[in-house]
ZANU-278852 format. One line per 3 residues: their letters; for each residue x, y, z of N, C-alpha, C. Coordinates in pm, whole numbers, plus 50000, padded with zeros to 5 digits. Layout:
<rs>
A	X/Y/Z/X/Y/Z/X/Y/Z  ...
</rs>
This chain:
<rs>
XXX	51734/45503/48676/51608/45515/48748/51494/45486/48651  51379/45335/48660/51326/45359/48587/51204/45403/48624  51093/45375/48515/50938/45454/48540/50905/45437/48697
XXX	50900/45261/48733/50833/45205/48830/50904/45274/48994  51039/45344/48951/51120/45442/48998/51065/45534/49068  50988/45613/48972/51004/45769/48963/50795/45784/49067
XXX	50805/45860/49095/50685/45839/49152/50568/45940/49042  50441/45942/49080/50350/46012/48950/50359/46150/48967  50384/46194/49072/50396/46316/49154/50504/46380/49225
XXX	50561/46492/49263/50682/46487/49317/50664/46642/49371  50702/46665/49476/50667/46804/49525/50866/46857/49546  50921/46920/49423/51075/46924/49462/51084/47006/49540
XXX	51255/46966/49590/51291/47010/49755/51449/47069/49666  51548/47109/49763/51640/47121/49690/51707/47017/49638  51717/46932/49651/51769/46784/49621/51735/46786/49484
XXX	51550/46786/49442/51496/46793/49314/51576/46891/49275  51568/47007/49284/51639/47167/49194/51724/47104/49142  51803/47027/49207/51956/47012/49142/51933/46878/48996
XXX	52051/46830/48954/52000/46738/48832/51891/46661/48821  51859/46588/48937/51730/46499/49000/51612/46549/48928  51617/46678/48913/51434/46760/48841/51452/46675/48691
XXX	51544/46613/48622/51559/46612/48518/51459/46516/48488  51431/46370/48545/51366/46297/48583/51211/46317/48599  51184/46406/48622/51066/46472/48633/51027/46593/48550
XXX	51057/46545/48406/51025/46669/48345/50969/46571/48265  50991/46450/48264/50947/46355/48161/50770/46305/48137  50727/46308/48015/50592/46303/47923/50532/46227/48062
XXX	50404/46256/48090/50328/46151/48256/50390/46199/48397  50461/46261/48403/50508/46237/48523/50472/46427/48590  50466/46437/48665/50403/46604/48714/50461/46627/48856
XXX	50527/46754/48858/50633/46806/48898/50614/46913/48951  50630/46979/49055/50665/47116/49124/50807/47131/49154  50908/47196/49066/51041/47281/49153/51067/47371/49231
XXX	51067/47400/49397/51075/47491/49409/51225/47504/49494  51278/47632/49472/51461/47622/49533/51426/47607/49625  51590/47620/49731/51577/47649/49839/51500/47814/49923
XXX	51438/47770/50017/51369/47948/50019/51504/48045/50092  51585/47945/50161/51685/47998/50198/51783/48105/50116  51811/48045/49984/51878/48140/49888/51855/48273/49880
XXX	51703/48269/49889/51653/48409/49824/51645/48404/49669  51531/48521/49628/51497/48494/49495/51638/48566/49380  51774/48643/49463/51847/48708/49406/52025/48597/49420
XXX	51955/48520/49510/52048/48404/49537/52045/48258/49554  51993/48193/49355/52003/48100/49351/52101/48080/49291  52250/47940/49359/52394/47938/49323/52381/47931/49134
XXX	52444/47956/49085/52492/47941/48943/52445/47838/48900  52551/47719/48988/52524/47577/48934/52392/47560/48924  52321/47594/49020/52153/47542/49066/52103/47605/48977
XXX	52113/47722/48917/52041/47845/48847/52024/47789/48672  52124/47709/48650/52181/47663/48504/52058/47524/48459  51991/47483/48601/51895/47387/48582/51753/47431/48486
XXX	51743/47557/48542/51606/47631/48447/51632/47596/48291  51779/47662/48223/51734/47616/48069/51815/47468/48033  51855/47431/48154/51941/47257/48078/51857/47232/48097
XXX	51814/47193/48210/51705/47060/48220/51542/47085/48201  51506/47237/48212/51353/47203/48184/51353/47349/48024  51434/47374/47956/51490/47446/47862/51396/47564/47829
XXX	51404/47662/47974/51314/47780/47957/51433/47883/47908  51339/47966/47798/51407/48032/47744/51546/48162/47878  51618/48165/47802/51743/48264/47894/51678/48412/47946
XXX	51568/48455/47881/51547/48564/47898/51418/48550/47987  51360/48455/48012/51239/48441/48117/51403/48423/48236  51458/48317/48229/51555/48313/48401/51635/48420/48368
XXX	51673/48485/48311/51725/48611/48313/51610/48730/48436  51525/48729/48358/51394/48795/48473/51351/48746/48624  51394/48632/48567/51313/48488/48708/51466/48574/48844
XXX	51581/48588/48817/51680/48556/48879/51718/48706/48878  51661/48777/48830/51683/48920/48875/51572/49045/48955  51587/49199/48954/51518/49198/49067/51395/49254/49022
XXX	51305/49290/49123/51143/49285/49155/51099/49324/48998  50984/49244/48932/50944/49329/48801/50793/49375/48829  50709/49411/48711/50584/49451/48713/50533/49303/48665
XXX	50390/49291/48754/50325/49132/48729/50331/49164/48600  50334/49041/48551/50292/49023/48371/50298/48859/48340  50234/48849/48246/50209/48691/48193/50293/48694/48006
XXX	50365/48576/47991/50411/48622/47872/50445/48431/47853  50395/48432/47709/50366/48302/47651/50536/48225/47545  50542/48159/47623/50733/48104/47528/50670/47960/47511
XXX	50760/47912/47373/50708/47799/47331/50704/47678/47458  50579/47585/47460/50634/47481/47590/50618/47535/47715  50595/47643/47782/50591/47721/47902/50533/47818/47914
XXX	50465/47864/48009/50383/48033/48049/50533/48075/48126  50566/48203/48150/50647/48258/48257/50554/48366/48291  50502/48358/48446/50457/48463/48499/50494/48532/48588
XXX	50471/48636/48618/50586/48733/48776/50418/48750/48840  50390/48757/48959/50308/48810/49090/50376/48816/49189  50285/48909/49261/50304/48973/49410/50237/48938/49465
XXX	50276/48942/49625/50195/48879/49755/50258/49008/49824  50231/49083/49881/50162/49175/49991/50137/49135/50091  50251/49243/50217/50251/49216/50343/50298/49305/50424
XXX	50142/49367/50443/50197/49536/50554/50173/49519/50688  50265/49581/50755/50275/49579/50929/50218/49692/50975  50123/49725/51040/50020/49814/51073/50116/49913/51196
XXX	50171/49769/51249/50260/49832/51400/50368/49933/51357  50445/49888/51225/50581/49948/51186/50540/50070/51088  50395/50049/50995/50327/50131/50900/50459/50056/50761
XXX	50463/49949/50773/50549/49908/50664/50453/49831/50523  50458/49852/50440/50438/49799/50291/50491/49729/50216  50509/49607/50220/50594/49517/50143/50557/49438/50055
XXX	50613/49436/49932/50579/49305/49837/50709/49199/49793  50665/49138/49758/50764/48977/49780/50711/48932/49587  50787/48934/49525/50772/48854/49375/50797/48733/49402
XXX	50679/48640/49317/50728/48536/49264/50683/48478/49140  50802/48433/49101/50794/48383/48939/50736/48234/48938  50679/48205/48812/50586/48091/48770/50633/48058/48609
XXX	50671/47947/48622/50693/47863/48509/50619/47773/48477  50503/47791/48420/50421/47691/48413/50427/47604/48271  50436/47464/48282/50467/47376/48178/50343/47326/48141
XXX	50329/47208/48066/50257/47091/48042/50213/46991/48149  50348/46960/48247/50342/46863/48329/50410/46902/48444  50477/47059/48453/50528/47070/48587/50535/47215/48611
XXX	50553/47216/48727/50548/47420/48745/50702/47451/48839  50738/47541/48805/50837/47594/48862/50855/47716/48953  50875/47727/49073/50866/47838/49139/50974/47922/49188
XXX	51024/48043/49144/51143/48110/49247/51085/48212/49291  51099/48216/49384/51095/48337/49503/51174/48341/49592  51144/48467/49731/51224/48451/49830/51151/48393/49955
XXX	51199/48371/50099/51175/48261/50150/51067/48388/50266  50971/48537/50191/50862/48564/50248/50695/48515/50160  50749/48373/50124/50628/48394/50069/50492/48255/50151
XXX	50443/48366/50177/50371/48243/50292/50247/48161/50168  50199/48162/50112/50145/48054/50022/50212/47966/49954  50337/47957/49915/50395/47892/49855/50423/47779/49971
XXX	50493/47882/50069/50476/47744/50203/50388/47671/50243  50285/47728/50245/50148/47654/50266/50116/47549/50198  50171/47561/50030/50080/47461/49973/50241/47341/49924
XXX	50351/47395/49952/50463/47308/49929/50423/47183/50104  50379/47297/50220/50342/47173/50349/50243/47069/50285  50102/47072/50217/50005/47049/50198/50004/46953/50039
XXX	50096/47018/49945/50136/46851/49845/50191/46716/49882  50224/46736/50052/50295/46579/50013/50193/46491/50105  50083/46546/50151/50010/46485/50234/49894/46480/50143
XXX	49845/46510/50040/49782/46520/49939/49816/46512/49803  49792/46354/49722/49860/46359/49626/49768/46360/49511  49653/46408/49578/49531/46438/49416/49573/46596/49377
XXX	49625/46637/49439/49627/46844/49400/49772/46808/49303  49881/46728/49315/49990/46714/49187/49912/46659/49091  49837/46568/49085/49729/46476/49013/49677/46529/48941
XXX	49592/46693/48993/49496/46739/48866/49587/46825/48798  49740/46846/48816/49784/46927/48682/49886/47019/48746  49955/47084/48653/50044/47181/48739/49972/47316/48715
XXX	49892/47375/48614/49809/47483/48630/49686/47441/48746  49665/47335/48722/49570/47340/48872/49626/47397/49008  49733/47310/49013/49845/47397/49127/49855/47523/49116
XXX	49928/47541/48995/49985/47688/48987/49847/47794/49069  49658/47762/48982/49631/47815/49023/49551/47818/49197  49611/47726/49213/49583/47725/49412/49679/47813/49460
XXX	49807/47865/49419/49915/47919/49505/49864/48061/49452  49813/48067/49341/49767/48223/49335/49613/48250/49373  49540/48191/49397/49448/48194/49470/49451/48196/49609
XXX	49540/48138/49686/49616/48192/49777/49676/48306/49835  49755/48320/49756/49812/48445/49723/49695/48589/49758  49590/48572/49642/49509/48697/49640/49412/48707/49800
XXX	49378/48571/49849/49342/48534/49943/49399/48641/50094  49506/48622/50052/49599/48687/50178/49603/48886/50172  49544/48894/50028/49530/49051/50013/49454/49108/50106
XXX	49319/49031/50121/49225/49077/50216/49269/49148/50323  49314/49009/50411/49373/49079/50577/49463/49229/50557  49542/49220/50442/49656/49300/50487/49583/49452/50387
XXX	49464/49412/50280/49378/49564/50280/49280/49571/50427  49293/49516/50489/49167/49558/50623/49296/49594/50703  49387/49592/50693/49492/49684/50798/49527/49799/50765
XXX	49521/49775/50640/49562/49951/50539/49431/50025/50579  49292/49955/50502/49210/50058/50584/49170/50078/50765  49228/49956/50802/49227/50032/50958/49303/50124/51000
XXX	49432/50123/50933/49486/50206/50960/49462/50370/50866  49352/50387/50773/49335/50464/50711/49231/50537/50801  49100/50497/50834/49076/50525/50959/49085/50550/51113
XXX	49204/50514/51149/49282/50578/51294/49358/50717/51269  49376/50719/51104/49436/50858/51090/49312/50905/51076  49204/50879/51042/49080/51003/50966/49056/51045/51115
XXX	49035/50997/51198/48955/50993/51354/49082/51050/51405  49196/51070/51412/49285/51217/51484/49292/51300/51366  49282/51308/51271/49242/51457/51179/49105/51528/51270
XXX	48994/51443/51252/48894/51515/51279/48856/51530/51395  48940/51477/51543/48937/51498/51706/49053/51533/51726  49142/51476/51684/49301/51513/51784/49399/51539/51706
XXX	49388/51643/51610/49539/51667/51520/49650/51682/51595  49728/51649/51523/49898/51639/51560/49995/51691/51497  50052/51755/51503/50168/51782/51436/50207/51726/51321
XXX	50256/51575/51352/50294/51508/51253/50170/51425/51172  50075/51483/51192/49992/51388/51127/49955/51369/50956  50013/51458/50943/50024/51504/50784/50159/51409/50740
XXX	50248/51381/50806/50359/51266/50774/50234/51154/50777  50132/51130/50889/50089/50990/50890/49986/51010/50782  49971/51106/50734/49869/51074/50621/49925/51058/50472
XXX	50044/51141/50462/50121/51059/50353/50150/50923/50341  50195/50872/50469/50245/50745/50457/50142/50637/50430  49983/50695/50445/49904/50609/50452/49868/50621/50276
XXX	49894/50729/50238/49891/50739/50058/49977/50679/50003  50075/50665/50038/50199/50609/49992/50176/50430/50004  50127/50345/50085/50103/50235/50109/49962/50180/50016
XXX	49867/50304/50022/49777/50296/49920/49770/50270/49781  49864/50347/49758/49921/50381/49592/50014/50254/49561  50094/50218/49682/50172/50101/49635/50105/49964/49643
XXX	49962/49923/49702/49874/49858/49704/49783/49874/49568  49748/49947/49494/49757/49963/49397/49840/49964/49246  49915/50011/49278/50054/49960/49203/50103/49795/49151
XXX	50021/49730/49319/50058/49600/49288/49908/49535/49205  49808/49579/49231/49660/49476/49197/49613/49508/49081  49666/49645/49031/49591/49676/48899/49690/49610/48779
XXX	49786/49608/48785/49886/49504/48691/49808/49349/48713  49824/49301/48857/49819/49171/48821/49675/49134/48872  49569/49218/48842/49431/49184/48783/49373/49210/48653
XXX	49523/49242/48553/49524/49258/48415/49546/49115/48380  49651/49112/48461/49756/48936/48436/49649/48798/48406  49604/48819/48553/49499/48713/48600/49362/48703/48537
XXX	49332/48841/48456/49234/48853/48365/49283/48764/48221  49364/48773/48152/49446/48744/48073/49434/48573/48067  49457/48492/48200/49485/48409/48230/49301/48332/48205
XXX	49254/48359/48285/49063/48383/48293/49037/48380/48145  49072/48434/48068/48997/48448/47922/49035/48335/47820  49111/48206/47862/49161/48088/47792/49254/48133/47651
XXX	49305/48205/47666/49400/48319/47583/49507/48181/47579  49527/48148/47659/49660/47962/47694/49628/47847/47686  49712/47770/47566/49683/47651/47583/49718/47558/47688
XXX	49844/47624/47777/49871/47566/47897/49761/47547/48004  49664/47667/47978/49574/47714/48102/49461/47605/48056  49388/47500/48095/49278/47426/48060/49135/47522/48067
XXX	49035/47491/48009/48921/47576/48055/48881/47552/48182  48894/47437/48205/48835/47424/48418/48896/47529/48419  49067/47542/48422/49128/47616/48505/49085/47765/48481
XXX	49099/47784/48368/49043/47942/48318/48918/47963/48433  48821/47901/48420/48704/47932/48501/48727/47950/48622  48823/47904/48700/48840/47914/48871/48883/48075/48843
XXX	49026/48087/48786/49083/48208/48777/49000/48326/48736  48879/48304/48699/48735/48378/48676/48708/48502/48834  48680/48335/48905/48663/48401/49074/48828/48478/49124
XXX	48914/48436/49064/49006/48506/49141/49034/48640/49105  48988/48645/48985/49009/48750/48887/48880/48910/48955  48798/48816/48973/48646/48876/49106/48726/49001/49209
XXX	48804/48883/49211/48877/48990/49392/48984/49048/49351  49041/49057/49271/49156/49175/49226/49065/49247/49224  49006/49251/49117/48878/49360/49107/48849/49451/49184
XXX	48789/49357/49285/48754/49432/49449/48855/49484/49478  48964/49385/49485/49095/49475/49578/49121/49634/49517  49138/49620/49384/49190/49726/49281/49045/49845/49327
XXX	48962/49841/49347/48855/49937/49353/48848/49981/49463  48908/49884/49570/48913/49959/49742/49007/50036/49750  49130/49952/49654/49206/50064/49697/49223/50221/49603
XXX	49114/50236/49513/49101/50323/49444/49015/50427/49507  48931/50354/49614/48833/50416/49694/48882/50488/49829  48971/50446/49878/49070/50432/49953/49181/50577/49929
XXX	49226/50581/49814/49322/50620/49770/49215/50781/49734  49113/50808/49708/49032/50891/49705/49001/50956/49833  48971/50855/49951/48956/50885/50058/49139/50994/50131
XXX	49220/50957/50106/49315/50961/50220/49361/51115/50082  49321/51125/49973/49348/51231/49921/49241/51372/49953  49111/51318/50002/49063/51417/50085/49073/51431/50186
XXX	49076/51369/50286/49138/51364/50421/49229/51495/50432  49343/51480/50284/49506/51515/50317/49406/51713/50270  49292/51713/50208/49262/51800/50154/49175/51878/50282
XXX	49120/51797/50360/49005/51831/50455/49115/51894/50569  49234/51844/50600/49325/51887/50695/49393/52026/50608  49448/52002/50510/49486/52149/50494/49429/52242/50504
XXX	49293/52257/50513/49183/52341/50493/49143/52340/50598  49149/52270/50732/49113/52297/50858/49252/52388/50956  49352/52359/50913/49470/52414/50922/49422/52573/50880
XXX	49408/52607/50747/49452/52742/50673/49330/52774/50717  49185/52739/50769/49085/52786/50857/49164/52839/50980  49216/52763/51015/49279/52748/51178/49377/52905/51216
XXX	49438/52884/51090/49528/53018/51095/49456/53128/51085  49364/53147/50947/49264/53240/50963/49194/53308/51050  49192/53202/51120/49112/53296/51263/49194/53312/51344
XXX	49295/53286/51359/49430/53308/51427/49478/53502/51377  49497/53472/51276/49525/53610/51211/49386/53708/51227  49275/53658/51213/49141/53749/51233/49159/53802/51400
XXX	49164/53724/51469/49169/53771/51638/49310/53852/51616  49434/53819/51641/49534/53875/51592/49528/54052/51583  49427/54072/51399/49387/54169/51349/49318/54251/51491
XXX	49210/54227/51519/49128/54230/51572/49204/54321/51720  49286/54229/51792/49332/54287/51934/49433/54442/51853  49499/54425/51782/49560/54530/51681/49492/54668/51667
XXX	49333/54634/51603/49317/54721/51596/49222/54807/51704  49206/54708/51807/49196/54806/51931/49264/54861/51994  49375/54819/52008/49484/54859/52073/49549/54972/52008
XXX	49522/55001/51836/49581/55131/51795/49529/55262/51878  49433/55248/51854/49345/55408/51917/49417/55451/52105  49404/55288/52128/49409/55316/52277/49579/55353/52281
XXX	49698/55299/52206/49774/55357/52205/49803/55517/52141  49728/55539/52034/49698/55681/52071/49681/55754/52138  49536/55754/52217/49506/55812/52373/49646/55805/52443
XXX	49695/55674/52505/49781/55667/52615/49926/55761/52549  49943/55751/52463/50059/55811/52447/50035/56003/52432  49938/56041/52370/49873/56132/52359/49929/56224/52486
XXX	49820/56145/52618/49861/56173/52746/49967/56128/52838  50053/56090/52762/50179/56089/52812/50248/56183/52760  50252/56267/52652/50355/56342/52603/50369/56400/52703
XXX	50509/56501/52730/50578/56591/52833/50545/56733/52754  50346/56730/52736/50360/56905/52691/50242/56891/52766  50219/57016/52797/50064/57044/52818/49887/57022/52770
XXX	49842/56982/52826/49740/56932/52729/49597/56976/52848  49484/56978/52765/49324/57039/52841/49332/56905/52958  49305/56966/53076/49248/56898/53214/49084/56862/53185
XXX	49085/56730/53254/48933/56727/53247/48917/56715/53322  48737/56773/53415/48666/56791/53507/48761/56674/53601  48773/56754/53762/48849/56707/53867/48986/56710/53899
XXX	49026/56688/53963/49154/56681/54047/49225/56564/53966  49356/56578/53993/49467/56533/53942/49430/56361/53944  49377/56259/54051/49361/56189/54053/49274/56134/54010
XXX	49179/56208/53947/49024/56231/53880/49107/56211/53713  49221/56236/53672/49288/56232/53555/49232/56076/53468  49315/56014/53617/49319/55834/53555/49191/55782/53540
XXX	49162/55852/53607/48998/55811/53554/48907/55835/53473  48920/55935/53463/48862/56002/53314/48924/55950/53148  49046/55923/53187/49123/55852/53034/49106/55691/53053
XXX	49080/55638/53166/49082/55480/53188/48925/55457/53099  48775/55570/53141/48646/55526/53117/48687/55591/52962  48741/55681/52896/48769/55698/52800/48859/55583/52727
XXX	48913/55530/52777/48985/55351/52644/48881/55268/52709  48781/55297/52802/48660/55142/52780/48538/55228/52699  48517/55342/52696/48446/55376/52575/48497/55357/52454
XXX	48579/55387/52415/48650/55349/52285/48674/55205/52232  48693/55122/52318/48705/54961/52316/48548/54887/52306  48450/54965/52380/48366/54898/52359/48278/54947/52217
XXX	48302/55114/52147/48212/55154/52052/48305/55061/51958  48440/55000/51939/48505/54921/51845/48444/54771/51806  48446/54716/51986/48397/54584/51955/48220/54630/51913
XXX	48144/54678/51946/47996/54734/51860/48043/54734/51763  48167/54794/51649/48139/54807/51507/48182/54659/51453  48255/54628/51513/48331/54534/51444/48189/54367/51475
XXX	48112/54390/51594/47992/54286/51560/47847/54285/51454  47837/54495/51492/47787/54479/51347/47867/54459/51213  47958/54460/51167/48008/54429/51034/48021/54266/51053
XXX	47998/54192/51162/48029/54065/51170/48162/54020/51159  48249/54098/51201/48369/54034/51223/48370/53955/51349  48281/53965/51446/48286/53895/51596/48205/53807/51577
</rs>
């Protein structure tokens, strides 16, 4: 195959993955590999897998990482290549699910390499969008590289405006319509928080890193875009810090409307208790089977005289108990 062969650009498919990438690793020529998405990022075959250090000779211990499971973002510099790990984030509001999807970046001189698994919707986007556009292979493979992560952070937005919508549908039944289980829905909404965090504060270290021309792979144009992208981790990392503040008072404002709740539960409680002591005094008093002083009237004149006697007593109680302000 010679030069007049090979085209200037090449967006690989699985066909490329296999020996074919070899061709395209060569000095001029600029390259995207990405597997099949079908495999999965834990199931690329052997044979296919052996292409990372034969043919484009990344060290064993970056595809050692590339081909195993989920890591923490990080950027790490091997002779000839960047290897980077990021996350893309993708929560279901309907299911209350939290998901992140890794994908690894091999970024060269003249070509970039991608494994992931087949949820990563930017990578699709811009693998549809290279072959109908052949100036974006043209300006570089960090130019690429950084469109798919600009992408990437792009897509954080929607899925933090679902976390906080859904952070707010729990605040609004805390403070109108508690539930039972709502203390499960407010964990789970900490739990999605924290792991939204988990993911942006690593890889707005990464992408900072990347921003500061720290790489000779990284050009300064490129450094400067990754500037703005570096902007919205930022943001992201601070909402959800703001966020994550919020749903920890929330979880604080409900326990405390709860242990209010009981409080006056137990205060009324108290309260019927200790009216009811005296009056069970009286009544039993005049029930004993002994003799006891008659008061003014006839036998039927009895119940009446002890009935206005427990509403005198009930009412000089509730009087003390409003002056001391227990009522």
């Amino acid at each position: 195959m010679t030069d007049r062969d090979l085209p200037d650009h090449v967006v690989a498919n699985r066909a490329y993955w296999t020996t074919e990438a070899a061709a395209y690793v060569e000095p001029g020529r600029r390259a995207w590999a990405d597997p099949d998405p079908s495999w999965g990022i834990w199931g690329v075959p052997e044979s296919e897998a052996r292409i990372l250090p034969e043919v484009f000779h990344f060290h064993e211990l970056a595809v050692e990482d590339a081909l195993s499971e989920i890591h923490s973002p990080k950027v790490e510099d091997y002779p000839g290549f960047l290897y980077i790990v990021l996350h893309g984030i993708d929560f279901e509001a309907s299911k209350h699910q939290f998901a992140t999807h890794e994908i690894d970046f091999f970024v060269g001189p003249n070509f970039l390499v991608t494994v992931h698994d087949n949820t990563s919707r930017s990578v699709e986007r811009w693998r549809g969008v290279c072959p109908r556009n052949s100036r974006i292979m043209v300006d570089g493979a960090a130019a690429l590289f950084h469109r798919i992560v600009d992408s990437m952070v792009d897509n954080y937005e929607p899925e933090t405006d679902k976390i906080e919508g859904r952070l707010e549908e729990v605040e609004r039944e805390v403070f109108e319509r508690p539930r039972r289980r709502i203390v499960r829905d407010i964990l789970e909404v900490k739990r999605d928080i924290s792991n939204l965090r988990r993911v942006t504060t690593p890889q707005r270290d990464v992408v900072g890193r990347l921003s500061r021309r720290e790489y000779s792979l990284i050009p300064d144009n490129i450094a400067y875009r990754f500037r703005d992208v570096y902007d919205h981790l930022v943001r992201y990392t601070e909402e959800a810090l703001v966020m994550q503040d919020r749903v920890t008072s929330l979880l604080d404002a409900h326990l405390s409307s709860q242990s209010n709740r009981l409080g006056e539960t137990m205060k009324a409680l108290t309260l019927i208790s200790l009216i009811f002591l005296p009056l069970s005094v009286l009544t039993g008093l005049f029930g004993m089977n002994v003799a006891l002083p008659h008061l003014p009237g006839g036998e039927h004149a009895q119940f009446w005289w002890i009935l206005g006697l427990l509403g005198v007593v009930v009412s000089l109680m509730l009087w003390a108990f409003r002056r001391v302000r227990w009522l």
